[in-house]
N, C-alpha and C positions, 0 to 999 in steps of 0.2 A: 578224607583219605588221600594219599598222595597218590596220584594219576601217574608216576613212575613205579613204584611199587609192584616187583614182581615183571620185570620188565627183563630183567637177565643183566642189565648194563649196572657197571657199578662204578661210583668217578675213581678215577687215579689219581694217586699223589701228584701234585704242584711241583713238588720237593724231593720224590725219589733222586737215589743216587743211582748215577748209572752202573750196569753191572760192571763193565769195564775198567771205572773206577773205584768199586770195590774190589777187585779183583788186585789194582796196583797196589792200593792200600793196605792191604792184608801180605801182598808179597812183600811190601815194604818193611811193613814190620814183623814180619819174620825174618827176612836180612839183618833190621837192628836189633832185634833181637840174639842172632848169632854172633855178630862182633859184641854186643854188650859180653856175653858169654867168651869172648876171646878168639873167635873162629876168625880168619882171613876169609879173602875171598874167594877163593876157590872150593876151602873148606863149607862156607855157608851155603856156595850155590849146593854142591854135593850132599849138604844136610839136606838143604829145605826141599828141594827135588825128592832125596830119600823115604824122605817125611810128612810128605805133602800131605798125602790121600788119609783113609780111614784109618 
């Protein structure tokens, strides 16, 4: 039986991504996403801002 088991601790990823960096990530590509679609920039921030939440 493992002598950790039940112990509350559980490991963490080596390799998570910080949230920070998903955070850029996902703005990011909702930006390219907008000009893909033809939006300037003004218009994309005004979308993605818009549109963000739920």
């Amino acid at each position: 039986m493992n002598k950790h088991c039940g112990s509350g601790h559980l490991p963490q990823p080596q390799n998570a991504l910080n949230l920070n960096t998903t955070r850029f990530f996902l703005q990011s590509a909702r930006f390219m996403d907008a000009y893909h679609k033809g939006l300037n920039g003004t218009q994309a921030a005004w979308s993605i801002k818009k549109y963000r939440g739920h």
